[in-house]
Backbone as CSV, one residue per row, in Angstrom:
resi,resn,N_x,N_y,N_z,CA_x,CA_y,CA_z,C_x,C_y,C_z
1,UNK,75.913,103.972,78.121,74.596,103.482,78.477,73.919,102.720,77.332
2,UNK,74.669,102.038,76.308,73.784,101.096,75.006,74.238,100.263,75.875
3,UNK,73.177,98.893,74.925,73.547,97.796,75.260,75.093,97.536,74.169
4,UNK,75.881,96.735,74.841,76.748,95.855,73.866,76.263,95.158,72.852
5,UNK,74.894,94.640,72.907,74.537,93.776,71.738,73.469,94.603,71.159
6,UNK,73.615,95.625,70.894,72.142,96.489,70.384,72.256,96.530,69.202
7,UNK,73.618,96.443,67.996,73.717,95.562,66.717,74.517,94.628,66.417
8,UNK,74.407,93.846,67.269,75.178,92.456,67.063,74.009,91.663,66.008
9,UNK,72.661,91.960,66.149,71.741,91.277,64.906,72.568,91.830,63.953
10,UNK,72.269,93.047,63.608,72.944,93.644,62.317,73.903,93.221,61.744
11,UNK,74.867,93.101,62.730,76.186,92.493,62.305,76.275,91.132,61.366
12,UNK,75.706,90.638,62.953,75.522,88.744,62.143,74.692,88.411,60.896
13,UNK,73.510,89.071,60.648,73.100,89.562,59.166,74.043,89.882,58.453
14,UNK,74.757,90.913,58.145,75.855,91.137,57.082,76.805,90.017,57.198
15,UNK,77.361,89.462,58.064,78.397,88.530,57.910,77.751,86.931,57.158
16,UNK,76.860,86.735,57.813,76.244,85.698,57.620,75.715,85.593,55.802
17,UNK,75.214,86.958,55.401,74.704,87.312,54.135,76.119,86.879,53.139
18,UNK,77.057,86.873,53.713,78.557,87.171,52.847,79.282,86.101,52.991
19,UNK,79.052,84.937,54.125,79.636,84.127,54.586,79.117,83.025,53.022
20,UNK,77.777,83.555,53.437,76.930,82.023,52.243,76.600,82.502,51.152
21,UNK,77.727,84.017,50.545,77.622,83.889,49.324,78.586,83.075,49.007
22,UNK,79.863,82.685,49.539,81.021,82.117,49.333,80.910,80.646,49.864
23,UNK,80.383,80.540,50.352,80.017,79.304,51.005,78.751,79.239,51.460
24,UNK,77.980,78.738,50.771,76.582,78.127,50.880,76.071,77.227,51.591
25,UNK,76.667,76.770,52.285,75.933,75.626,53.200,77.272,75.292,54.317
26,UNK,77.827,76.217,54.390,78.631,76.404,55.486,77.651,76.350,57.102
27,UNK,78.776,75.556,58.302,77.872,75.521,58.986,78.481,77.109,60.256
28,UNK,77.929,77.757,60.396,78.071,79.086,61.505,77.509,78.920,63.052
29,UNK,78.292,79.153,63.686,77.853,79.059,65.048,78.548,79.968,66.171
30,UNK,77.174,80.938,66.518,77.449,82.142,67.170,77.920,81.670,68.726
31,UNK,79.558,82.594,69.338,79.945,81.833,70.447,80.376,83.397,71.187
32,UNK,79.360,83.625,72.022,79.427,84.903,72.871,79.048,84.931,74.665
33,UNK,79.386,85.907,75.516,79.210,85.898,76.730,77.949,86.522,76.623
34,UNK,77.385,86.597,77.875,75.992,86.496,78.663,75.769,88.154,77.849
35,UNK,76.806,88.667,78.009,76.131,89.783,77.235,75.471,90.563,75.907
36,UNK,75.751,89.407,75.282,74.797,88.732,74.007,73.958,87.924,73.772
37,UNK,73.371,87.338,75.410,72.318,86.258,75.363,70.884,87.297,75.258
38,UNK,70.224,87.531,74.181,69.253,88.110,73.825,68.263,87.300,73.215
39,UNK,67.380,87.554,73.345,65.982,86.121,72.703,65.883,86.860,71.128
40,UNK,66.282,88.084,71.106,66.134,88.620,69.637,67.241,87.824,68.626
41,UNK,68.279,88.032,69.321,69.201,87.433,68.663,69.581,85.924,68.439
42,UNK,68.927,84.873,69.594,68.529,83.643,69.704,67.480,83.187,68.503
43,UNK,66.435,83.878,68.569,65.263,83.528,67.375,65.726,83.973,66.139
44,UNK,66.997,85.184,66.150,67.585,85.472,64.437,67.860,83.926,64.168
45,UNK,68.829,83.669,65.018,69.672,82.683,64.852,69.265,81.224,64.330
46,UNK,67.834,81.101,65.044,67.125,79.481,64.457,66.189,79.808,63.540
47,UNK,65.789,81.249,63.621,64.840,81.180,62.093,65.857,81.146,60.570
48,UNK,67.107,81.845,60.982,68.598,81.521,59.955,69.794,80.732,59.592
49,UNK,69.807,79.283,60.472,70.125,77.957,60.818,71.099,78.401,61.305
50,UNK,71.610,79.253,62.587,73.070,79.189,62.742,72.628,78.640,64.525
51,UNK,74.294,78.057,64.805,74.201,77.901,65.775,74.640,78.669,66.823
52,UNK,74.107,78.727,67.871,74.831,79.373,69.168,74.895,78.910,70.203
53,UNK,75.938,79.474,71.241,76.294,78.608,72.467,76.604,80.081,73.024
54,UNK,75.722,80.811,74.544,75.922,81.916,74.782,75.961,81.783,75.915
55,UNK,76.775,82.394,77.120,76.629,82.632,78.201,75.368,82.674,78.917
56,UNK,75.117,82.484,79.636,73.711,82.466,80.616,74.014,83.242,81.958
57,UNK,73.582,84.583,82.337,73.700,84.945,83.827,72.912,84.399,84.638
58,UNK,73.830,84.083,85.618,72.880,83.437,86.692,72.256,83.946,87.539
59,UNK,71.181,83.504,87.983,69.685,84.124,88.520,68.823,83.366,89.383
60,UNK,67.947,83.588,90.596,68.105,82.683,91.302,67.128,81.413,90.732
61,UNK,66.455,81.787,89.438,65.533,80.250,88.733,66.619,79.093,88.519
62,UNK,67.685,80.082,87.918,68.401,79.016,87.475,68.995,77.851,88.425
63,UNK,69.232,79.330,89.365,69.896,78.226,90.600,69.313,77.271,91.619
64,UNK,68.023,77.650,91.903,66.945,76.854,92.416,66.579,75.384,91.776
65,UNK,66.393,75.519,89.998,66.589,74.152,89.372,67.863,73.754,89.972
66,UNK,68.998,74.205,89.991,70.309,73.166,89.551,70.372,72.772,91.289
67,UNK,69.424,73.166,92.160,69.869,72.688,93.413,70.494,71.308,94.068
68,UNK,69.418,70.586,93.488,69.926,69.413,93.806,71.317,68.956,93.549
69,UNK,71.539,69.046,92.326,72.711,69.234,92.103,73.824,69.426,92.457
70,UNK,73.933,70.986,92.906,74.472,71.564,93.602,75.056,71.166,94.630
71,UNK,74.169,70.459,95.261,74.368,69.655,96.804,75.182,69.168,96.608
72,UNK,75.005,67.856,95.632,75.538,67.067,95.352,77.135,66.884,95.500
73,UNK,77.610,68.499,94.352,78.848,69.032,94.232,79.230,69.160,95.256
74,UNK,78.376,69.753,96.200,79.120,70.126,97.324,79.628,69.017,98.634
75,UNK,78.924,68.535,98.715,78.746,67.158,99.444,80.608,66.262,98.776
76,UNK,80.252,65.904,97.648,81.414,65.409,97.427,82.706,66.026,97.316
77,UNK,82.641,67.625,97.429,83.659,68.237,97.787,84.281,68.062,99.242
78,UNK,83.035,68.059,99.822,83.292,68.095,101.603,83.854,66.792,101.914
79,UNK,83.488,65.327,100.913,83.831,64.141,101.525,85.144,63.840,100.887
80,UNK,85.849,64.928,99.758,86.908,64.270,99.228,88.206,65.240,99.092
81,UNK,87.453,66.433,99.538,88.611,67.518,99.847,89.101,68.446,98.246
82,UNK,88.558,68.493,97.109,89.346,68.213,96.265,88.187,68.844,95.456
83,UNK,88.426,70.004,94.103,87.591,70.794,93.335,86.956,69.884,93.035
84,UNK,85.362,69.700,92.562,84.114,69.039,92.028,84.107,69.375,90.970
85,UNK,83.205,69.137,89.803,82.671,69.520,88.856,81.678,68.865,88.282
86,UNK,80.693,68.937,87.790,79.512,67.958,87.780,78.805,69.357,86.249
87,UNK,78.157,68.379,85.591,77.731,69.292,84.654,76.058,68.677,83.957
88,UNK,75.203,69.552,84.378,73.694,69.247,84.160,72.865,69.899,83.371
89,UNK,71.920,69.616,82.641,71.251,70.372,81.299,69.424,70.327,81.713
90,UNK,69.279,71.206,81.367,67.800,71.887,82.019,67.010,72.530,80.418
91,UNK,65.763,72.401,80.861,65.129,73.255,79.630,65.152,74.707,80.428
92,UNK,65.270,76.119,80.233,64.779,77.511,80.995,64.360,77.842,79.785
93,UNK,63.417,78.750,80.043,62.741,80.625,79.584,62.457,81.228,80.533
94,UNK,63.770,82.395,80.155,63.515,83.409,80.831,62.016,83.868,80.493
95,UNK,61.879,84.936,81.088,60.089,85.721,81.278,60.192,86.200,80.056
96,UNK,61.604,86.898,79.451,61.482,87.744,78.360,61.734,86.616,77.010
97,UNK,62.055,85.689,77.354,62.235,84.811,75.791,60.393,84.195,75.511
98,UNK,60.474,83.958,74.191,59.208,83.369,73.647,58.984,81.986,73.664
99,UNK,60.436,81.655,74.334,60.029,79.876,74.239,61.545,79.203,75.620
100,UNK,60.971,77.594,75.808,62.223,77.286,76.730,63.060,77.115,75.400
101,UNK,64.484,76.691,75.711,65.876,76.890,75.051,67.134,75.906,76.328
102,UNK,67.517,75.183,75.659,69.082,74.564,76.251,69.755,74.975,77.121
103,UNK,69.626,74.642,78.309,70.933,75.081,78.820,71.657,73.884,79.569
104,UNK,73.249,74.594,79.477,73.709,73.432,80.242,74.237,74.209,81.453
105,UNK,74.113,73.625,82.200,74.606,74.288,83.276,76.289,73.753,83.982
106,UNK,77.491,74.496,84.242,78.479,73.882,84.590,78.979,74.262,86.520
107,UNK,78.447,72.996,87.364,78.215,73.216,88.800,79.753,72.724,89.264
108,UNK,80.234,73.931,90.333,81.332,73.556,90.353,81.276,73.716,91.824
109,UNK,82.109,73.397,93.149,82.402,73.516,94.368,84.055,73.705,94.837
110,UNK,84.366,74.308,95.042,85.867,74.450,95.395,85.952,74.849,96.732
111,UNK,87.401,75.189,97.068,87.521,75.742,98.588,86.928,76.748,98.742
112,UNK,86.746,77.712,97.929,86.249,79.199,97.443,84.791,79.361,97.601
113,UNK,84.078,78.351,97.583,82.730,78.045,97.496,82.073,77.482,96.259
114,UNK,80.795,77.844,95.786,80.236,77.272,94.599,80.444,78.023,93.434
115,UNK,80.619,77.845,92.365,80.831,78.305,91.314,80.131,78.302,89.802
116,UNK,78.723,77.943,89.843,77.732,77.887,88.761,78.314,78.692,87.893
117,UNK,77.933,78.192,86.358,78.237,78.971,85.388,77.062,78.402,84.641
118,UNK,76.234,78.929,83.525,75.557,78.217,82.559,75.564,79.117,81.027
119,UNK,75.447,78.344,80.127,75.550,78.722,78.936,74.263,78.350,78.224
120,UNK,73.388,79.130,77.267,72.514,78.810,76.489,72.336,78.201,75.303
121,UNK,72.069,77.052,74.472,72.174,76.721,72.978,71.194,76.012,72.294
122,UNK,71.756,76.121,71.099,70.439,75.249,70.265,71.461,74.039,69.377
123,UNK,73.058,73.697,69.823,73.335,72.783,69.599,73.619,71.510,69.919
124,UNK,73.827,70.427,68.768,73.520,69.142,69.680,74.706,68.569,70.089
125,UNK,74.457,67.731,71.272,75.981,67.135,71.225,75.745,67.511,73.236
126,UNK,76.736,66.396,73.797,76.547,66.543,75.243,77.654,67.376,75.828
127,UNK,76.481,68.124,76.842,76.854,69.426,77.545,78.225,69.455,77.803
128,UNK,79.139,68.573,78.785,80.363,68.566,79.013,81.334,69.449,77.739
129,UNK,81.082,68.269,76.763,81.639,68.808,75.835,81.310,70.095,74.910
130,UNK,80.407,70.290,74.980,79.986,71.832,74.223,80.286,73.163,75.003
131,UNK,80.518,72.741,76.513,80.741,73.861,77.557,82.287,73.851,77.192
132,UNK,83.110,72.747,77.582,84.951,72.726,77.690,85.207,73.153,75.933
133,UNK,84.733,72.268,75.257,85.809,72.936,74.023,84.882,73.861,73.231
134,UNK,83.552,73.888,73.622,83.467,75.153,72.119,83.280,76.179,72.724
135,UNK,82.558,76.703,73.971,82.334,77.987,74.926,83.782,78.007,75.279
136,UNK,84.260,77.505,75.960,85.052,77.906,76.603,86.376,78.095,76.141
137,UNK,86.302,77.892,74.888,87.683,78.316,73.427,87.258,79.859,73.077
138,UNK,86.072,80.036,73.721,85.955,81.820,73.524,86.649,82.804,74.142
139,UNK,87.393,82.589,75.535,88.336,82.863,76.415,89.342,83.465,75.910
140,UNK,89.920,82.002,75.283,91.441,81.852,74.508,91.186,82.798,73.611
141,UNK,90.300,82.739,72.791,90.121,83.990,71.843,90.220,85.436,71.915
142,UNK,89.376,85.384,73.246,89.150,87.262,73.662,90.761,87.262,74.456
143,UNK,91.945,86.286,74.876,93.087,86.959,75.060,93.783,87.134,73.733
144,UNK,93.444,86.732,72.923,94.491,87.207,71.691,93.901,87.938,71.103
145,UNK,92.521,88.780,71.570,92.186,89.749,70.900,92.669,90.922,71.457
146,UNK,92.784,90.510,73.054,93.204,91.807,73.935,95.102,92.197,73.938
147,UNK,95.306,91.108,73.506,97.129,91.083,73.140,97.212,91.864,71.814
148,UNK,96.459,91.590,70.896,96.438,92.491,69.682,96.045,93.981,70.240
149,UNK,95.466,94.401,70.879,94.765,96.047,71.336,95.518,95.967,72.360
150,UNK,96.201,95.491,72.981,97.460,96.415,73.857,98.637,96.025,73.051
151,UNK,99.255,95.518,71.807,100.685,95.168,71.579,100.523,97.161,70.897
C-alpha cells in the first residue's frame, strides 16, 4: 500500500548530488512511467535543471482535449483500413499540479480500437520524436532489467 514513487525525490537528490560532483554541467533527464508522474517530483526537477519525460494516465480531461483529434485518427483509419497514428501536444494541469506542463499526447486507432497514450515534459524538441526515441527507449530498458531479475 506505498506509493512506488514515495522516494524516488530522495533518490534523484542523491544521484543527481553525485552525478555533478563528477560532472558538473552534465545534462540529466528523468525517463519514468505514469507512476512517477508526481508534481512533487516535476517541480524537484525544474527548480534542479533536470529533465523529464513521464508517462501521463489517461483521464477523461485529457481525452476530451485530444478529441478532435481523435476523430481524426479514427476517420482515417476507417477510410484506409490500416493502423493510424497522429501525435498532438497540449498544455494540462492536473487539479493537483501548481502549474500547466507539456504534454504530448500519442493518438492511435487500430482494428482494436483507440489507443491514447500521453507523456508529460519540460523538454524541448518535437513531440513525435521525444515520445518514439526517448520515452519509449524506457521499455527496452525495463526488459533488460527484467532479464537480469529472472536470469
Amino acid at each position: 500500500d506505498i506509493d512506488p514513487a514515495k522516494h524516488a525525490q530522495a533518490v534523484l537528490k542523491l544521484l543527481t548530488t553525485r552525478l555533478r560532483q563528477v560532472w558538473p554541467h552534465v545534462q540529466i533527464i528523468i525517463r519514468a512511467d505514469s507512476g512517477f508522474c508526481r508534481w512533487r517530483l516535476m517541480n524537484w526537477c525544474e527548480r534542479h535543471g533536470l529533465g523529464y519525460i513521464l508517462g501521463l494516465a489517461k483521464n477523461t480531461r485529457l481525452l476530451a482535449l485530444c478529441e478532435p483529434d481523435m476523430a481524426a485518427v479514427k476517420a482515417l483509419f476507417e477510410a484506409e483500413g490500416s493502423k493510424q497514428r497522429r501525435f498532438a501536444q497540449l498544455l494540462y494541469g492536473a487539479n493537483s499540479w501548481n502549474k500547466q506542463r507539456r504534454v504530448i499526447a500519442r493518438l492511435e486507432q487500430t482494428s482494436k480500437g483507440a489507443n491514447p497514450r500521453f507523456v508529460v515534459t519540460n523538454l524541448r524538441g518535437e513531440g513525435q520524436d521525444l515520445y518514439e526515441r526517448l520515452y519509449c527507449a524506457r521499455g527496452e530498458m525495463e526488459n533488460r532489467i527484467k532479464e537480469q531479475q529472472l536470469q
